[in-house]
C-alpha positions as CSV (number, residue, x, y, z in Angstrom):
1,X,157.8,70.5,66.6
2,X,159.1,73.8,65.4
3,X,161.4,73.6,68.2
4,X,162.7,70.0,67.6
5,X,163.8,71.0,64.1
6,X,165.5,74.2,65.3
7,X,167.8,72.3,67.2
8,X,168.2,68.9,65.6
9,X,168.9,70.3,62.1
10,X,170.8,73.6,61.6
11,X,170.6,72.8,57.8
12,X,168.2,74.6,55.7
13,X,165.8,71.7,55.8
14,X,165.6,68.8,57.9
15,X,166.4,65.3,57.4
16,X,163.9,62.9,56.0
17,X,164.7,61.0,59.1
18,X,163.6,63.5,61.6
19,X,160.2,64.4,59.1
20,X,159.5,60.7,60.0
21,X,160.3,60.6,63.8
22,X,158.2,64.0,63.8
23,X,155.0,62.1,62.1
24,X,155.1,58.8,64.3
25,X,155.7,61.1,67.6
26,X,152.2,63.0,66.4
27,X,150.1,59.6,65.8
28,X,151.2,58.5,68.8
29,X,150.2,61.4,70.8
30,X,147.2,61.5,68.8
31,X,146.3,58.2,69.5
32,X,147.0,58.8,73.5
33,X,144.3,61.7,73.5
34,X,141.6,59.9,71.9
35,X,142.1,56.7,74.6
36,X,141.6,59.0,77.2
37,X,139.2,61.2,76.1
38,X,136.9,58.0,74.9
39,X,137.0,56.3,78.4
40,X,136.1,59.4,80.1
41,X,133.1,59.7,77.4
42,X,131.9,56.4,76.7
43,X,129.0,57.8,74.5
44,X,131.4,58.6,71.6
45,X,132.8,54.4,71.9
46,X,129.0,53.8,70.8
47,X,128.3,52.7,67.3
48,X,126.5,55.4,65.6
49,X,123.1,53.1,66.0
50,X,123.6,52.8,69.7
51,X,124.7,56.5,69.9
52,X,121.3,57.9,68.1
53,X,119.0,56.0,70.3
54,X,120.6,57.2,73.7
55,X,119.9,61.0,72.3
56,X,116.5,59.8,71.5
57,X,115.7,58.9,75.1
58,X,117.0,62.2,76.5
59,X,113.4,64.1,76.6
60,X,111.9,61.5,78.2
61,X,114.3,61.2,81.1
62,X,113.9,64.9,81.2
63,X,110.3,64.7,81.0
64,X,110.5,62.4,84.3
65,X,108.7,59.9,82.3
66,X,111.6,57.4,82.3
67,X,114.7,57.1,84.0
68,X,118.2,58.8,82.8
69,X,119.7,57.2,79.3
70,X,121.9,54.7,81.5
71,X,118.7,53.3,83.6
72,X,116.7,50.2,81.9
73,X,112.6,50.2,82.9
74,X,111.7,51.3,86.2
75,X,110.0,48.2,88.3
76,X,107.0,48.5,89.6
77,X,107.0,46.3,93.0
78,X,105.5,47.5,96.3
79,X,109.1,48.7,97.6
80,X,109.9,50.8,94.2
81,X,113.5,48.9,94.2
82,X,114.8,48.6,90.3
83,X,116.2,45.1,90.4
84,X,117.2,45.0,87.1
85,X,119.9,48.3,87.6
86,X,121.1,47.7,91.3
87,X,123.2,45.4,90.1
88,X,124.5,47.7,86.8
89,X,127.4,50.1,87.9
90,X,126.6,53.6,88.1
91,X,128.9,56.0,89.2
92,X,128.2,58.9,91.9
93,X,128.9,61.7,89.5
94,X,126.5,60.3,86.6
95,X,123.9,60.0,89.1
96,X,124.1,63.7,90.3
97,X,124.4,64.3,86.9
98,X,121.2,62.8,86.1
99,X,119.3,64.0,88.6
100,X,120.3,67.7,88.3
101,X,119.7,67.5,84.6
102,X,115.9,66.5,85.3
103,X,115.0,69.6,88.0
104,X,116.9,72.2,85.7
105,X,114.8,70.9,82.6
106,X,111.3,70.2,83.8
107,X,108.7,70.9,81.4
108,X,106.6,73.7,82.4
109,X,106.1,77.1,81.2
110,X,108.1,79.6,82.1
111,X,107.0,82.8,80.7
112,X,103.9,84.3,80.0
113,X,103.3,87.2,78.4
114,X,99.9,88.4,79.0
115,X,98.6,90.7,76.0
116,X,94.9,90.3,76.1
117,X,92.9,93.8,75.9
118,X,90.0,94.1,77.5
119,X,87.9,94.5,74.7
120,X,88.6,90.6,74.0
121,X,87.9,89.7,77.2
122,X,84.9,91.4,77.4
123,X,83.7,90.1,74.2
124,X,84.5,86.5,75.2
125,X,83.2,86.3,78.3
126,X,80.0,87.6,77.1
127,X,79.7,84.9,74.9
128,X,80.8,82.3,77.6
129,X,77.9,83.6,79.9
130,X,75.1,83.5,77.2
131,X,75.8,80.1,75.8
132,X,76.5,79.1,79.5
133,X,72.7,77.3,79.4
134,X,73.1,75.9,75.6
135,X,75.3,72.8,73.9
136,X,77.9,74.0,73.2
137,X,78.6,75.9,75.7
138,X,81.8,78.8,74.5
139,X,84.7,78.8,77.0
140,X,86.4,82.1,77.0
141,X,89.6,81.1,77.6
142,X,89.3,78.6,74.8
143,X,88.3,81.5,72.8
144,X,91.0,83.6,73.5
145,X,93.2,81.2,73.8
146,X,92.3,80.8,69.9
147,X,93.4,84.2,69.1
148,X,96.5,84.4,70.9
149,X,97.8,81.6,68.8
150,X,96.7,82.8,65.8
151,X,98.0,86.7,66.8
152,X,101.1,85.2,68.7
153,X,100.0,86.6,72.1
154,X,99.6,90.0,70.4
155,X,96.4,91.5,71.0
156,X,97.2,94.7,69.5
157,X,95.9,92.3,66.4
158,X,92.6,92.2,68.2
159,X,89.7,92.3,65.8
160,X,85.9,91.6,67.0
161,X,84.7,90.1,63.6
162,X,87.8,87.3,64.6
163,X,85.8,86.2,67.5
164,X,82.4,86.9,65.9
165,X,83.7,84.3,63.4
166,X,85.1,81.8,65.6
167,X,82.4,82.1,67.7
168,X,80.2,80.7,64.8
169,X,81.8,78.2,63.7
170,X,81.6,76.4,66.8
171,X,78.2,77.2,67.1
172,X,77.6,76.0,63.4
173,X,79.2,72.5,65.1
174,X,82.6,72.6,64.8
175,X,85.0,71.7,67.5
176,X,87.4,73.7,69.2
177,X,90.0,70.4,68.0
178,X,89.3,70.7,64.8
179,X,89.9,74.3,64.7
180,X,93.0,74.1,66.5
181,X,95.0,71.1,65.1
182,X,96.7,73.3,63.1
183,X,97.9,76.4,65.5
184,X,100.8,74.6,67.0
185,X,100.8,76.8,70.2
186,X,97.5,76.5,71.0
187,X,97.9,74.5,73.6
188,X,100.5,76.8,75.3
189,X,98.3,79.6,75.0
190,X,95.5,77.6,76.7
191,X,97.5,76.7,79.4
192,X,98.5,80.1,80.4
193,X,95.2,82.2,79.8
194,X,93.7,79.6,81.7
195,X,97.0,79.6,84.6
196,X,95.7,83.9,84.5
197,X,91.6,83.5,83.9
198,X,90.9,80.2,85.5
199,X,89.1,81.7,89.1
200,X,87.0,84.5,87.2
201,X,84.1,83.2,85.5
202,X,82.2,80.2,86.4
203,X,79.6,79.1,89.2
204,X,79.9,80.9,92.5
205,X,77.4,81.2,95.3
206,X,76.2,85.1,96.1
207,X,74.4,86.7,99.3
208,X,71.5,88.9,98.4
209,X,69.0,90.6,100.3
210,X,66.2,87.6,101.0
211,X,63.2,89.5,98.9
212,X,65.1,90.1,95.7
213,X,66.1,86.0,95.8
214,X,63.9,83.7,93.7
215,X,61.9,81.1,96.1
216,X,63.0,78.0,94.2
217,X,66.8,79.3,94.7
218,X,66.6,80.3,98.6
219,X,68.9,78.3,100.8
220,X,70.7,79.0,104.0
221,X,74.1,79.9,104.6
222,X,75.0,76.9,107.0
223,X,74.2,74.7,103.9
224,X,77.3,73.2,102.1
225,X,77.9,72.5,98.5
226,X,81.1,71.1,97.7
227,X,81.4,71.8,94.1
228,X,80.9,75.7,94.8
229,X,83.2,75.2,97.9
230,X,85.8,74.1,95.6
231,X,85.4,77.5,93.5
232,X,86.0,79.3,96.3
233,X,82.7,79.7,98.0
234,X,83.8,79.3,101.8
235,X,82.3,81.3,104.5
236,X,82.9,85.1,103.9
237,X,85.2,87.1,106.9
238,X,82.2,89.2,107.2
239,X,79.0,86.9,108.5
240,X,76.2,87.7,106.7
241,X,72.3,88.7,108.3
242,X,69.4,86.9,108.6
243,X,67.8,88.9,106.1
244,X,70.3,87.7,103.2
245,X,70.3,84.4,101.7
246,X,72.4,82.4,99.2
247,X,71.6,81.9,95.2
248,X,73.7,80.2,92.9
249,X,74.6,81.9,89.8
250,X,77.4,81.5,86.9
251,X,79.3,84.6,85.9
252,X,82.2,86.7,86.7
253,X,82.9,85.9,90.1
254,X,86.0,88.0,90.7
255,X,85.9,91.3,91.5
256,X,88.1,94.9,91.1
257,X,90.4,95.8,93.7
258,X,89.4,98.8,94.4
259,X,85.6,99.0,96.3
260,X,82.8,100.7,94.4
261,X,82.7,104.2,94.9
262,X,85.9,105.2,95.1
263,X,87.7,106.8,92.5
264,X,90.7,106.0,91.2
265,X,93.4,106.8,88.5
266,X,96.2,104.3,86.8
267,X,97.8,104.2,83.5
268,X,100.0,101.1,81.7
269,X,102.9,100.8,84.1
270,X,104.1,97.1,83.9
271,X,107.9,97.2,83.6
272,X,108.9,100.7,84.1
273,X,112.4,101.5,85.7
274,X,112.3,101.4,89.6
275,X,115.3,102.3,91.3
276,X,115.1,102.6,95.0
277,X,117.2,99.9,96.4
278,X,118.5,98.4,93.0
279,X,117.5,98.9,89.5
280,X,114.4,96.8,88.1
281,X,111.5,96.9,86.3
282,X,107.6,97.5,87.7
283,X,106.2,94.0,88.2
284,X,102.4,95.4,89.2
285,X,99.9,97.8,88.6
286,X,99.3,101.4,90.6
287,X,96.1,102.5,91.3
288,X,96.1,106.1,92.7
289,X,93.4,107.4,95.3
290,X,92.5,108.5,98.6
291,X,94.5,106.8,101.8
292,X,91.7,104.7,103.7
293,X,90.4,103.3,100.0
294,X,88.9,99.9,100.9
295,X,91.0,97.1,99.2
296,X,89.0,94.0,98.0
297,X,90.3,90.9,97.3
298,X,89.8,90.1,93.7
299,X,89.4,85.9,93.9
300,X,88.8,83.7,96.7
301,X,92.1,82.9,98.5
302,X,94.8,81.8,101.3
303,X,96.9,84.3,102.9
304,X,100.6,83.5,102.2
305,X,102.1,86.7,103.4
306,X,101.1,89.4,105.6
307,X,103.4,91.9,106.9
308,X,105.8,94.5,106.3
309,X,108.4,94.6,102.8
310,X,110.9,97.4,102.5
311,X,109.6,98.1,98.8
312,X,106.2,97.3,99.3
313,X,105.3,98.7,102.3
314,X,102.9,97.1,104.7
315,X,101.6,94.1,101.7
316,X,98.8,91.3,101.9
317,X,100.1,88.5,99.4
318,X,96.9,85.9,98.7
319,X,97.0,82.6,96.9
320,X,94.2,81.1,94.8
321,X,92.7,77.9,95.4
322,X,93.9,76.5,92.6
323,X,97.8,77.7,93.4
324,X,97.6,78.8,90.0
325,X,97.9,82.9,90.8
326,X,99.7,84.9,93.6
327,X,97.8,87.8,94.4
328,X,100.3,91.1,96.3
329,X,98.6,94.1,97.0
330,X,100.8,96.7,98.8
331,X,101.6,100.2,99.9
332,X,98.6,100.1,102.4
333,X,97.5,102.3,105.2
334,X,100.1,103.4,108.1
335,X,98.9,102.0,111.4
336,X,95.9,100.4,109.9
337,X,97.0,98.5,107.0
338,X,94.1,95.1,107.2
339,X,91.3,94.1,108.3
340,X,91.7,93.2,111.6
341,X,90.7,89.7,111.0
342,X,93.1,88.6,108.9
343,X,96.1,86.7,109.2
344,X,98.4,84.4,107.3
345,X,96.2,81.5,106.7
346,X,92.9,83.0,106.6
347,X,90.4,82.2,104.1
348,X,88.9,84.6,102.1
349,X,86.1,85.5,99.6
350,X,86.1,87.1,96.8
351,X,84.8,90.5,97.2
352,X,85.2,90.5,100.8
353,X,87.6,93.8,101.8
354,X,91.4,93.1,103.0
355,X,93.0,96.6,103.8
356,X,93.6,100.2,103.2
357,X,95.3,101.9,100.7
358,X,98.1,103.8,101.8
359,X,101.8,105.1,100.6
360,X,103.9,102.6,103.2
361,X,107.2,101.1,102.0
362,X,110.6,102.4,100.3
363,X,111.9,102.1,103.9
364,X,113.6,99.7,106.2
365,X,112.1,100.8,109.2
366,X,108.8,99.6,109.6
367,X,105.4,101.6,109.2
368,X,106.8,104.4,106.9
369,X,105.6,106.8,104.7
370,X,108.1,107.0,101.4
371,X,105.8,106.5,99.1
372,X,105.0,110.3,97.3
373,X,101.1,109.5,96.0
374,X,99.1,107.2,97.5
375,X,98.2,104.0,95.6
376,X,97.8,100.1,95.2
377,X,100.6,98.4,94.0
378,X,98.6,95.7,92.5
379,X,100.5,92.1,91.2
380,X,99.6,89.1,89.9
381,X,102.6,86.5,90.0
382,X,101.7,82.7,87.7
383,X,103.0,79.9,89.2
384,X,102.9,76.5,87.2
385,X,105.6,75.1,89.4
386,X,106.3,76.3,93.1
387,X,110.1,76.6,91.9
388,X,108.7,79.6,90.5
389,X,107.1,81.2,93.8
390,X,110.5,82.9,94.7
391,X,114.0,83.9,92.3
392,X,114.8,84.3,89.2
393,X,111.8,82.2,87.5
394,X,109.1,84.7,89.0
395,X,106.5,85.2,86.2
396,X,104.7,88.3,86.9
397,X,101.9,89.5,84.3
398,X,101.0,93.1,83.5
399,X,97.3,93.5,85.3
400,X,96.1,97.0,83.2
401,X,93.5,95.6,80.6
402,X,92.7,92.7,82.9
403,X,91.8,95.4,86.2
404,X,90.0,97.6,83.3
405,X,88.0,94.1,82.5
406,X,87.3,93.5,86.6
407,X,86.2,97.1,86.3
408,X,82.6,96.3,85.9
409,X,82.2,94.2,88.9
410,X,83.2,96.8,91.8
411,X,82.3,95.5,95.7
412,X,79.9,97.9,97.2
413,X,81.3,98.5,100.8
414,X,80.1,100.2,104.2
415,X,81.8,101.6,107.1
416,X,81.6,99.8,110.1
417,X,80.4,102.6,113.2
418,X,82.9,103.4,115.7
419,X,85.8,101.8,113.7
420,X,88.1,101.8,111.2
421,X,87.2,99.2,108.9
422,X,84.8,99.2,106.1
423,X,83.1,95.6,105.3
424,X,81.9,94.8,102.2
425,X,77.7,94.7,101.4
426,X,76.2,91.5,99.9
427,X,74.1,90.9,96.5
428,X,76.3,93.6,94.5
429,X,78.0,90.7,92.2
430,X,75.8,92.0,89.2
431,X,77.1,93.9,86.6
432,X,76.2,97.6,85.9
């Protein structure tokens, strides 16, 4: 407009004429945008009533609940075919639109930051296992699931007398509900101690010696049990003797990585600087000790990976039953990383041994020493949704108070003559 006055009137100021032109030539280019812009974005033709409810369906279309803000009630005949919208127009590009909109925003947590000392879960647990007989019976995980919504996942809050107190208020009747309808993220807290804790304490089936097992408990290992199978209590990779039999019992049922007997060193490591290869932060736990260390698995599993990584080395990665946690141990022993019954797919038990620790990895070529000390790179990845397995939504926790917790239940192991594997010695699941 600038312009059009420039040349259209050399005088000082310009015509009243032109001023009026100039204001007619705006609403009318005014008015042009907002056609356009409305047909392209029918949601702002809406009355404001019709606009608010269309936002309010939004979290359940995202939810996967219901279908996207455009769809009517999904029918429920055998052949899953929504009568009612196959005859409403829908174009391509809002139903890509839709659909992308509910896998980026699915509800499931995506971050966990595990701050738990292992003081607290000391301290919980111990109260789990002595009311495990009693009404009520304490969960830990509800416990501490308590005081992370209270501390805001920060343990270095921890105080005993919290749990002491908590603990007697349930025990005085109160319920965990009650307690909880207030801490709004209680919930969230639950969800992910339990996505970290849930395979650790509860009933497991153990092999002892056959004179230290009470007669009333004695049964043989070709019985099954399908609840205890459930939790993990499948036949062992190492068979067990004629002399040993199987007791149930409830308690911690996971175990250190590292076999009784052999020492070991480690500090707080989670999220140092690494920088071979690229720049990134320490997503495990070292363990530093003697190459050959017997590595035990800490919860009953699947094999997912076995093989050789550049940056871990020779690695075992193990799933839980549950699909909940992703177990990576790595750096292990040159030329004699596993046991030698393992492969991907195998079953195992918890306590049973896995491999060696070495110092493998760093290296493209394959069955290399670049590792300085020799360790365990231990890991433990969450997965709530198997998006999550691999990329950029990986949720690893840090493993230090939670391996100085698994401390107290070390696998006593043996060597095996005339080879190099070590196999793991049954009825050494109690505590210290």
């Amino acid at each position: 407009m600038f312009l059009f006055r420039r040349f259209t009137s050399p005088l000082p100021g310009p015509p009243r004429f032109f001023l009026y032109l100039e204001a007619a030539l705006l609403l009318l280019l005014s008015l042009s945008l907002l056609s356009s812009y409305t047909k392209r974005y029918p949601l702002f033709n809406q009355t404001d009533s019709s606009r608010y409810q269309i936002q309010e369906e939004v979290p359940e279309a995202i939810d996967g609940q219901k279908g996207s803000s455009n769809q009517t009630k999904e029918n429920t005949n055998k052949e899953g075919v929504n009568k009612e919208n196959a005859n409403k127009e829908n174009t391509n590009e809002e139903n890509i639109d839709s659909g992308n909109k509910k896998d980026s925003e699915k509800k499931f947590i995506k971050w966990v930051d595990f701050t738990v000392t292992a003081e607290a879960m000391d301290k919980a647990f111990r109260l789990d296992l002595d009311t495990c007989l009693s009404e009520p019976h304490l969960n830990w995980i509800e416990l501490l699931a308590y005081l992370g919504a209270r501390y805001g996942g920060d343990f270095s809050r921890y105080k005993a007398s919290d749990l002491d107190q908590l603990a007697q208020k349930l025990l005085n009747g109160e319920s965990m509900e009650n307690l909880t309808k207030d801490l709004k993220y209680y919930s969230y807290y639950e969800e992910a101690y339990t996505a970290v804790l849930g395979g650790m304490v509860g009933v497991f089936r153990e092999e002892i010696p056959a004179e230290q097992a009470p007669p009333t408990e004695e049964s043989s290992p070709q019985e099954s049990d399908s609840s205890l199978q459930e939790q993990g209590s499948e036949s062992p990779l190492t068979s067990p003797t004629a002399d040993t039999v199987w007791v149930t019992k409830y308690g911690l049922k996971a175990f250190s990585p590292i076999a009784k007997g052999f020492p070991y060193s480690d500090f707080d490591d989670f999220g140092t600087a690494r920088s071979y290869g690229f720049k990134r932060q320490h997503l495990g736990h070292d363990m530093m000790g003697q190459v050959g260390t017997p590595i035990i698995a800490v919860e009953s599993g699947i094999v997912e990976a076995l093989g050789w990584n550049q940056y871990g080395g020779w690695r075992i990665g193990i799933r839980s039953l549950d699909n909940k946690r992703y177990y990576y141990y790595a750096h292990l022993r040159k030329n004699y990383p596993y046991q030698s019954n393992l492969e991907v797919g195998s079953r195992v038990q918890a306590g049973d041994v896995i491999g060696y620790m070495g110092r493998t990895g760093y290296s493209r070529k394959e069955n290399t020493n670049n590792i300085d000390e020799s360790h365990l790179h231990f890991g433990i990845q969450l997965i709530f949704d198997e998006s999550q397995k691999e990329g950029n939504n990986e949720i690893w926790i840090s493993c230090y108070e939670l391996v100085k917790f698994l401390r107290q239940n070390q696998c006593l192991t043996k060597k095996v003559p005339d080879t190099k594997e070590w196999q793991r010695v049954y009825g050494t699941g109690e505590k210290e």
